[in-house]
N, C-alpha and C positions, 0 to 999 in steps of 0.2 A: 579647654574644650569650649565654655562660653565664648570666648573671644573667636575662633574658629566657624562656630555655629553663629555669630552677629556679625562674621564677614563674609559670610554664605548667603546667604540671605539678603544683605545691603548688595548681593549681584545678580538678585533673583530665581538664586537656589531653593529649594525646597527641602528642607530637614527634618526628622521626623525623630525623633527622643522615643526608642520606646521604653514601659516600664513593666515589661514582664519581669518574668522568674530572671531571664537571664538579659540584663538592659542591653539597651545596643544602639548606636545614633548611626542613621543613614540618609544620603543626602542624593537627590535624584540632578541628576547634569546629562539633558541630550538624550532622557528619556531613560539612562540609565541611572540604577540604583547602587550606590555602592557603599558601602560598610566600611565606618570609620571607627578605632578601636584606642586608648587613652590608657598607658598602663605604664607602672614604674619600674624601670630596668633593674633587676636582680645583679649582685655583685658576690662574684665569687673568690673567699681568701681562704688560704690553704688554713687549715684545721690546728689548733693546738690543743695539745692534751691536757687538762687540767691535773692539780695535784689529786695522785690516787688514780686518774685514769690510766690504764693500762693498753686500752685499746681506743680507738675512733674512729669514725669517719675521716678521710685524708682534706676534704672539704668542706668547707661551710658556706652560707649562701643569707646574705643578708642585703635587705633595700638599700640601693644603693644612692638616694634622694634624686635622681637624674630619670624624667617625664622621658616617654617613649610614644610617640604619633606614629599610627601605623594603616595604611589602607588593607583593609583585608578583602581583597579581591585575585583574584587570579589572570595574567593576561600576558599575552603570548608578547614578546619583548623584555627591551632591560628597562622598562619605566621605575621610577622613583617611586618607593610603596613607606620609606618608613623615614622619620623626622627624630631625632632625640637631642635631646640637651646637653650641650658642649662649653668648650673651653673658650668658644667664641661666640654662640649665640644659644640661648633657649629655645624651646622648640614655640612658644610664645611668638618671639621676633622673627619667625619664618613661615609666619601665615601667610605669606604671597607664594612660594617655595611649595606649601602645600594646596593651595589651590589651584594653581598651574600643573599639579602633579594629581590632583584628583582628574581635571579638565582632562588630559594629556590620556588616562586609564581609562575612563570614560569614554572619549572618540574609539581608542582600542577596543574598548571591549564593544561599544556599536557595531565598529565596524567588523568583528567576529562573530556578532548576532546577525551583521547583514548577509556573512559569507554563508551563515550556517543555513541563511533562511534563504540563501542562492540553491545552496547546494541543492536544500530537502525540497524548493520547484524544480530542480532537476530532478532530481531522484521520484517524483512526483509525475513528472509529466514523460520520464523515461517508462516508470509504469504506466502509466497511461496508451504509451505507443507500444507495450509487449501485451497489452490487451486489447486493445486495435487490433494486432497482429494473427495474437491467439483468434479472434474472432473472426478476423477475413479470413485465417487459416479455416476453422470449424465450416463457415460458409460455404469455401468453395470445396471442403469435401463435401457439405453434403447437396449441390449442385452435382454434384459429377456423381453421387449416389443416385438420386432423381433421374438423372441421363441415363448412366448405365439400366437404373430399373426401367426407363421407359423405353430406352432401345430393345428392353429383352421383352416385355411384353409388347412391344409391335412384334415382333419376329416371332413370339409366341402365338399372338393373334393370327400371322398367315399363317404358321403351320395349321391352326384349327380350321379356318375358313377352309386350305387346299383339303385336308382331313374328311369337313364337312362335306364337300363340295365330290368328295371319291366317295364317300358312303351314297349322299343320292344320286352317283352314277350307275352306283352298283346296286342300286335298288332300282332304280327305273331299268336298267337292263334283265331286272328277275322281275321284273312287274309287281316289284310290291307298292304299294299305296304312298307316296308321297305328298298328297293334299293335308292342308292345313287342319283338318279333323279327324286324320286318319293318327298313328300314337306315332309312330314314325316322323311325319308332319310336324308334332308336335315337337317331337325332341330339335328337329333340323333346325326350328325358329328359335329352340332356347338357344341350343348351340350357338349360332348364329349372331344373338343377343348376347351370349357369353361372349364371343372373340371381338367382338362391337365393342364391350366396354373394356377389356383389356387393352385395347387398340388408343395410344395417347394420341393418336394425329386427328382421330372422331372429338368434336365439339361436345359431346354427353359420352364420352368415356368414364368409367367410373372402374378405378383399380380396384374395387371392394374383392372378395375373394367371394365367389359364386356359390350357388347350391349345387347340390352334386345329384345327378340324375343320371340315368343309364337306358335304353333302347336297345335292341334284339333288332337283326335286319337275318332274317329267312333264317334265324339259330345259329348264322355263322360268326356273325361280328357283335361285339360290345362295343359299349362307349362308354366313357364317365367323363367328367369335368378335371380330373384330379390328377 
């Protein structure tokens, strides 16, 4: 592993030795970090019973002296992740073998951080545009709520006016009092100022909901606001 980490390094890699609980050496290439791991390959020979045993285990499992070099990373491809000790070379004399194969997993797995970090600006700016969407949607109902209510209180506003307009005919044809201080009078100008501010096409329209008042014309006819 020394020999591995002082050829890492003489190409301007960055290796980091940790010493927790559980060590771990990792080496940064291309802004990726990847996990390098140093263990001795286990050998397995089938079991023999000792004198007096009767029973065993059918296998046994002892170190087999042979170095295992293994990248622990994960990365979509058949990249080369693990080095061990042969009949032709130690994993020693294929430090080039493994850094070519760190290099190689490292572009890979960049280039899976680049796709991942494609995807989630799309997934990003997809949300983006179904909340644009929800929002010009919200908008243009409530433009067309606006419209509808102000087309109904214009049409509301004539009816009142033509309303207003039949009571002081029917009042001036019985000669009741229609001057501005007479109670009559008075109601006509509220009226009047009621169906004004319902009225959206008036510059001081005001849709607020009116106060409610009522007049008598000779006992026959009511009126209210409501």
């Amino acid at each position: 592993m020394d020999a591995l980490v002082k050829a890492l390094e003489r190409r301007g890699f960055r290796v980091t030795i940790s010493t927790a609980e559980k060590p771990e050496t990792t080496v940064e290439i291309f802004g990726q970090r990847l996990t390098i791991a140093l263990d001795e390959r286990i050998k397995r020979t089938e079991h023999a019973l000792k004198d007096g045993e009767r029973f065993g285990p059918k296998w046994g499992y002892v170190p087999s002296g042979q170095l295992r070099l293994k990248i622990d990373e994960w990365v979509v491809g058949s990249a080369r992740k693990t080095w061990s000790d042969g009949d032709r070379a130690r994993v020693e004399r294929q430090l080039n073998g493994v850094i070519v194969g760190l290099v190689v997993i490292a572009v890979a797995k960049r280039a899976c951080q680049q796709e991942r970090e494609r995807e989630e600006a799309a997934r990003q700016e997809a949300e983006r545009q179904r909340a644009l969407a929800e929002q010009a949607r919200r908008e243009e109902e409530e433009r067309r709520r606006v419209l509808e209510h102000q087309a109904e209180s214009w049409d509301k506003s004539r009816r009142l006016r033509a309303f207003i307009d039949e009571v002081e005919r029917r009042a001036n044809a019985k000669g009741v009092s229609v001057a501005a201080d007479s109670e009559l009078g008075a109601w006509i100008a509220w009226a009047r100022q009621h169906a004004d501010r319902l009225d959206p096409l008036r510059a001081d329209a005001d849709i607020d909901e009116p106060r409610t008042q009522t007049a008598a014309v000779g006992g026959e006819t009511s009126m209210s606001s409501s």
